[in-house]
MMTF fields as JSON, N, C-alpha, C and O atoms, coordinates in Angstrom:
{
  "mmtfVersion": "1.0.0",
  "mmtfProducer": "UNKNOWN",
  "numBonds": 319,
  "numAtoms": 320,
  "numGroups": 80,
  "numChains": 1,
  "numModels": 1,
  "chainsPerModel": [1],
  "groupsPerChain": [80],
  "chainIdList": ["A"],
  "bondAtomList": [4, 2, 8, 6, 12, 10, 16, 14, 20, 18, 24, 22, 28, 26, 32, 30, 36, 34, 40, 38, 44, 42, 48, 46, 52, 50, 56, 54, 60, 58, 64, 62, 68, 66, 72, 70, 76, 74, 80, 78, 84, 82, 88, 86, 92, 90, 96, 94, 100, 98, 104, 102, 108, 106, 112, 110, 116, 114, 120, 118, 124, 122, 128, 126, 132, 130, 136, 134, 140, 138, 144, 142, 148, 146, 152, 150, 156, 154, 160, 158, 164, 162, 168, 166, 172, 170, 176, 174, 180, 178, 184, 182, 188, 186, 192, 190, 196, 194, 200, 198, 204, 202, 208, 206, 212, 210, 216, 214, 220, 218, 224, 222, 228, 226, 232, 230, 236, 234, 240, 238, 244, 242, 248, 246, 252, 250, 256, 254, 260, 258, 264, 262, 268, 266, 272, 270, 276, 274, 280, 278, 284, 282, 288, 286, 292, 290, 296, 294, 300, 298, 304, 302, 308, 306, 312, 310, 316, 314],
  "bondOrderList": [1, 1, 1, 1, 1, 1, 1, 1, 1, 1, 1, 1, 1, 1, 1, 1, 1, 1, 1, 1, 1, 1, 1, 1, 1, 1, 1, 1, 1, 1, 1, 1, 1, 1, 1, 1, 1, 1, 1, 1, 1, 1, 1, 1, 1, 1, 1, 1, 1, 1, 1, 1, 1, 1, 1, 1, 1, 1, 1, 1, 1, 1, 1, 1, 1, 1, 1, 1, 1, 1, 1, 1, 1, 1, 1, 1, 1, 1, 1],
  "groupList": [{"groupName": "UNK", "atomNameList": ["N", "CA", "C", "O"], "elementList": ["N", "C", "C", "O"], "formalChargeList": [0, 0, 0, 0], "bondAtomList": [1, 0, 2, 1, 3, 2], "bondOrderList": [1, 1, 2], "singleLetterCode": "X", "chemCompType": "L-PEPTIDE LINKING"}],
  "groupTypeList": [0, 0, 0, 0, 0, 0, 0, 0, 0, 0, 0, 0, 0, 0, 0, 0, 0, 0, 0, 0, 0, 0, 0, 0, 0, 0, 0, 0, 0, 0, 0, 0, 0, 0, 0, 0, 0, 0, 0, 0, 0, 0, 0, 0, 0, 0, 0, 0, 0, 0, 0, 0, 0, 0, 0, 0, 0, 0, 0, 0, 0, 0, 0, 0, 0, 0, 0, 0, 0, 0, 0, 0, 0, 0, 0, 0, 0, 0, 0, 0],
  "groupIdList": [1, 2, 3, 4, 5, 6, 7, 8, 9, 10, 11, 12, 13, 14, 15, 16, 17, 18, 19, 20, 21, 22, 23, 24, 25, 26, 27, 28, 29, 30, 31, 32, 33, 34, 35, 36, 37, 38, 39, 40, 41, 42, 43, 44, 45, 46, 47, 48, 49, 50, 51, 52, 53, 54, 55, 56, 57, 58, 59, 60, 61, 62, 63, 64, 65, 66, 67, 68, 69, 70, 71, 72, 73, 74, 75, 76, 77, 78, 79, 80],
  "secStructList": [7, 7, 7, 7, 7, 7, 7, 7, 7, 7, 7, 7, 7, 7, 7, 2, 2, 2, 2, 2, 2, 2, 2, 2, 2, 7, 7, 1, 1, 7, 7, 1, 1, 2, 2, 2, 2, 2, 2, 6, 7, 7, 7, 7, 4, 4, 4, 4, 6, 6, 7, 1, 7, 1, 2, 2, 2, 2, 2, 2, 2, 2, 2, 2, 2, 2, 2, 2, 2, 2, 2, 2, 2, 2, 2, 2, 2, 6, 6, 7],
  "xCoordList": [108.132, 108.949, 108.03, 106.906, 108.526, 107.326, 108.755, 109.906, 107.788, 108.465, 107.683, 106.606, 108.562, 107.546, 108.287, 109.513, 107.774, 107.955, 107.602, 106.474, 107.949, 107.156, 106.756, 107.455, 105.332, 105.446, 105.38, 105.024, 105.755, 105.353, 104.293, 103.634, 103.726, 102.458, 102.511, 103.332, 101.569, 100.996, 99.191, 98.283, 99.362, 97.836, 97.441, 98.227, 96.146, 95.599, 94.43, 94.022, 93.796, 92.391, 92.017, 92.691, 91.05, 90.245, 88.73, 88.062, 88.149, 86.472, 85.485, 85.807, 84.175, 83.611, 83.52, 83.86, 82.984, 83.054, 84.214, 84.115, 85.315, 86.782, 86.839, 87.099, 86.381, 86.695, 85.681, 86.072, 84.661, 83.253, 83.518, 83.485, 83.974, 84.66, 85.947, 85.98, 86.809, 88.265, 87.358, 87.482, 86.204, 86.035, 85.294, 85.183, 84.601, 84.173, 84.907, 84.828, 85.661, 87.162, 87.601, 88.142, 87.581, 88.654, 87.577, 86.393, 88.934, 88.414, 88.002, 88.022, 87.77, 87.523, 88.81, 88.732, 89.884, 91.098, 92.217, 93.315, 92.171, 92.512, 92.684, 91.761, 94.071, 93.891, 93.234, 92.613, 93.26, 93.175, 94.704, 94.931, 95.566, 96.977, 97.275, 98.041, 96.743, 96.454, 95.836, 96.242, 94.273, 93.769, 94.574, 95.202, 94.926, 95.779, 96.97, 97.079, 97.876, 98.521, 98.742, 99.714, 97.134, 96.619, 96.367, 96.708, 95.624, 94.606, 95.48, 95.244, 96.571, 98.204, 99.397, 100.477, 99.175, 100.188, 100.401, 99.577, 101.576, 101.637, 101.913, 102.896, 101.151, 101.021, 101.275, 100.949, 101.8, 102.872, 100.939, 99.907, 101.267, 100.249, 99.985, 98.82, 100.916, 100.473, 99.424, 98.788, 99.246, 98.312, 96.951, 96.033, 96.622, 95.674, 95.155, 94.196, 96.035, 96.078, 94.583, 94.489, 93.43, 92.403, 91.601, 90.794, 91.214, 90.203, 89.407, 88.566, 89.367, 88.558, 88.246, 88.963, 87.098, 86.418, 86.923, 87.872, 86.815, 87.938, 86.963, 87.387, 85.446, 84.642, 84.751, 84.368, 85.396, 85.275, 87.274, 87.886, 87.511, 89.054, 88.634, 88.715, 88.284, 87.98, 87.213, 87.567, 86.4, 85.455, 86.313, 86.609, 86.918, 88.207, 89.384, 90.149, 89.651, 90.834, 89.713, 89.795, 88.52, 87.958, 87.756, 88.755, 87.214, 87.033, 88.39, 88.112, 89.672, 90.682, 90.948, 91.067, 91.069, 91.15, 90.495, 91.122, 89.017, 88.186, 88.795, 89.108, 88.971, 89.526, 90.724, 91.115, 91.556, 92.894, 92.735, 93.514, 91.558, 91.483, 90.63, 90.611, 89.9, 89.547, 90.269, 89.919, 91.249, 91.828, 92.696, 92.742, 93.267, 94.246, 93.549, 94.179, 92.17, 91.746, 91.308, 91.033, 91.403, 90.736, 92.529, 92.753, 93.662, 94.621, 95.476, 96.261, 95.079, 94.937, 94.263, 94.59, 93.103, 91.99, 92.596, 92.264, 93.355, 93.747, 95.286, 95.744, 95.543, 97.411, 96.785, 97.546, 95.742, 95.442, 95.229, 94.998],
  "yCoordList": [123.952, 122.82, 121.664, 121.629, 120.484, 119.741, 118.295, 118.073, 117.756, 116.734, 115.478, 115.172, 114.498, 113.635, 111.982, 111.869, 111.304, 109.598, 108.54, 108.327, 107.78, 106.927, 105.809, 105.346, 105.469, 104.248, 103.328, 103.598, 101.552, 100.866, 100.263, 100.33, 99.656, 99.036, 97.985, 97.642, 96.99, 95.265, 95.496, 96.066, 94.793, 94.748, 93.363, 92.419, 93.234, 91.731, 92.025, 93.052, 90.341, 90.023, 89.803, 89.19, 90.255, 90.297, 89.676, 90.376, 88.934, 88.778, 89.698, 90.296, 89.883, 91.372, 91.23, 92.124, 89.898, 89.986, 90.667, 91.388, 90.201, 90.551, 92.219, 92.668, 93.014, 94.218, 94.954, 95.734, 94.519, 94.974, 95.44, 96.537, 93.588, 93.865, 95.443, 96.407, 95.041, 96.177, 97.532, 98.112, 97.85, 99.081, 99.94, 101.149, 98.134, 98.672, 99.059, 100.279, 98.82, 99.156, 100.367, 101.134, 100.933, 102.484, 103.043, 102.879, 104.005, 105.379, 106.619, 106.753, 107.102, 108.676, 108.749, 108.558, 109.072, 109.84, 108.925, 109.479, 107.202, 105.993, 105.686, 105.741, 105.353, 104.428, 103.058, 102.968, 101.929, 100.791, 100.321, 99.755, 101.145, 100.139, 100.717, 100.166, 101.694, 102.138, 101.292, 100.957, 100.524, 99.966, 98.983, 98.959, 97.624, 96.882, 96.937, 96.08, 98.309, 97.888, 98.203, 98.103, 98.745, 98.743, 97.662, 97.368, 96.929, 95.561, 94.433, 93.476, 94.558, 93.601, 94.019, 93.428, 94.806, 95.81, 94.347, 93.795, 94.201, 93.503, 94.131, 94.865, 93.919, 94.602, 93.45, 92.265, 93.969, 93.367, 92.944, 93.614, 91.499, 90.567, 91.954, 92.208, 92.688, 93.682, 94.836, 95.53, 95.036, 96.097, 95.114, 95.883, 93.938, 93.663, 92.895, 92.198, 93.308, 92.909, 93.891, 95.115, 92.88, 94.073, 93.951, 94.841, 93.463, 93.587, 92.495, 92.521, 91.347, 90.214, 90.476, 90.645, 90.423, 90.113, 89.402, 89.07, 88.703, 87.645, 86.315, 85.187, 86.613, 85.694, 84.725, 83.556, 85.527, 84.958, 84.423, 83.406, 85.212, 84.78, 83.023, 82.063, 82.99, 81.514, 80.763, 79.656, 81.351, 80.601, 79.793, 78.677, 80.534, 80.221, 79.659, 79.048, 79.817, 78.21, 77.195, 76.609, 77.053, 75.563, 75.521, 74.912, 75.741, 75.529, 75.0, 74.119, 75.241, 74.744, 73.615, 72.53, 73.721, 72.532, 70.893, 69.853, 71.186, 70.723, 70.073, 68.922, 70.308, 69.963, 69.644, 68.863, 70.047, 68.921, 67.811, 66.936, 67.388, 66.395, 65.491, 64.368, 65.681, 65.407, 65.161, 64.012, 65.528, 65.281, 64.43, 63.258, 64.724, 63.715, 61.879, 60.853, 61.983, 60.72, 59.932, 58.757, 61.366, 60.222, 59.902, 59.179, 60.579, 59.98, 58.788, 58.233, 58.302, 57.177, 56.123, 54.937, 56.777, 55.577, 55.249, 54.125, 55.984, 55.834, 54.812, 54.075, 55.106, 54.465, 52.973, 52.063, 52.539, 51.436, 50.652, 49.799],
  "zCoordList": [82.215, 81.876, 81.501, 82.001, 80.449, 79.948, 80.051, 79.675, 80.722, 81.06, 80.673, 81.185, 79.351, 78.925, 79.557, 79.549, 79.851, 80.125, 79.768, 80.212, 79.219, 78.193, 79.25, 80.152, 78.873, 79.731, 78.999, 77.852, 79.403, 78.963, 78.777, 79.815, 77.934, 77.597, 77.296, 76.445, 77.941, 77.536, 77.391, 77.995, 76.386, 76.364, 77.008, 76.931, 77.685, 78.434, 77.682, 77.138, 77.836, 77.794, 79.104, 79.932, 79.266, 80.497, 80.523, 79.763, 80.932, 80.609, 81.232, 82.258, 80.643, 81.143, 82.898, 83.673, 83.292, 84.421, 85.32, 86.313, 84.644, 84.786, 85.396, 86.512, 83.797, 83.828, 85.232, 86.1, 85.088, 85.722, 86.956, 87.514, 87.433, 89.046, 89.145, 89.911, 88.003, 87.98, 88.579, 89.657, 87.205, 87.104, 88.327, 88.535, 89.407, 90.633, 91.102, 90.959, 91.631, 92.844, 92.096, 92.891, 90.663, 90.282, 91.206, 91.499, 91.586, 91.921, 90.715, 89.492, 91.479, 90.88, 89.657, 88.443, 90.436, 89.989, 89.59, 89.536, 89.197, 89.299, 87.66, 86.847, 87.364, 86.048, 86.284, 87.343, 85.454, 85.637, 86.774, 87.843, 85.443, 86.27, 87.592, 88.381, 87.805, 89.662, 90.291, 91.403, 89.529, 90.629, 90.716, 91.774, 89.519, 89.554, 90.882, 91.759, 90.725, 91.566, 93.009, 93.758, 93.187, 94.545, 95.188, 96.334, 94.267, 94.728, 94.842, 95.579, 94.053, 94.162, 95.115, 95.119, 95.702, 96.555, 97.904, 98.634, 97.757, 99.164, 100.407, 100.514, 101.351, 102.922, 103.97, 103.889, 104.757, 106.232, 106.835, 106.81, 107.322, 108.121, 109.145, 109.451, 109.571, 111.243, 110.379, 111.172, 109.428, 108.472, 108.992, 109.276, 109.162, 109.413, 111.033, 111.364, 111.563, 112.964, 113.682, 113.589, 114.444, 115.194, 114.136, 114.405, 113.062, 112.017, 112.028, 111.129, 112.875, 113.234, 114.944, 115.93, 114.748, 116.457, 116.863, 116.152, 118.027, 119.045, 118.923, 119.177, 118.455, 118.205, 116.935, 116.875, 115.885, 114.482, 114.578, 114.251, 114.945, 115.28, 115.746, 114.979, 116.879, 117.79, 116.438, 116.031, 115.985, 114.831, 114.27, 114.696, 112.905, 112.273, 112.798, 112.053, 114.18, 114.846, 114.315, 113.236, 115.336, 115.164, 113.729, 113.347, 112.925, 111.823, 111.14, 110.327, 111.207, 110.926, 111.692, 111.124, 113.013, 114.006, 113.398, 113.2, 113.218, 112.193, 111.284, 111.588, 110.627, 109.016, 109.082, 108.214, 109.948, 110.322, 110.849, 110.469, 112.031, 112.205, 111.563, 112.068, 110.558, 109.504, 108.494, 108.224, 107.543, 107.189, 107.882, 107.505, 108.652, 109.758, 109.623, 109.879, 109.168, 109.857, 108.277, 108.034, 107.219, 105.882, 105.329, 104.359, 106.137, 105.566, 105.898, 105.129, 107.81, 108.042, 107.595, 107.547, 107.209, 106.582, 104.931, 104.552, 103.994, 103.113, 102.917, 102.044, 103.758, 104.174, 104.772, 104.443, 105.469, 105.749, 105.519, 106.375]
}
């Protein structure tokens, strides 16, 4: 049995850097528009739950903590 499907097609411009990076990430057995819609695939926040140490976790609060109260203080100083 021969079963044909047309797909659709868009052509993009891409810059080489563009493609370079794409063509790192194909696999083996991978179109482009595979990797595309691997690398665009949206995944549930719990897919990445356990993938930060508890050290860099704490890092990244203060580092935000940081920069809120920083910000917090150049937007008093601006309103004044």
């Amino acid at each position: 049995m021969y079963v044909h499907t047309d797909m659709a097609t868009k052509t993009i411009t891409i810059t080489k850097e563009a493609y370079e990076r794409l063509r790192a990430r194909k696999e083996q057995d991978e179109s482009f528009s595979d990797v595309i819609l691997r690398l665009t695939e949206r995944r549930p926040l719990t897919d990445f739950v356990g993938m930060l140490k508890p050290s860099s976790v704490d890092a990244i609060r203060r580092a935000i903590e940081r920069t809120r109260r920083e910000q917090k203080a150049v937007n008093l100083r601006q309103s004044s």
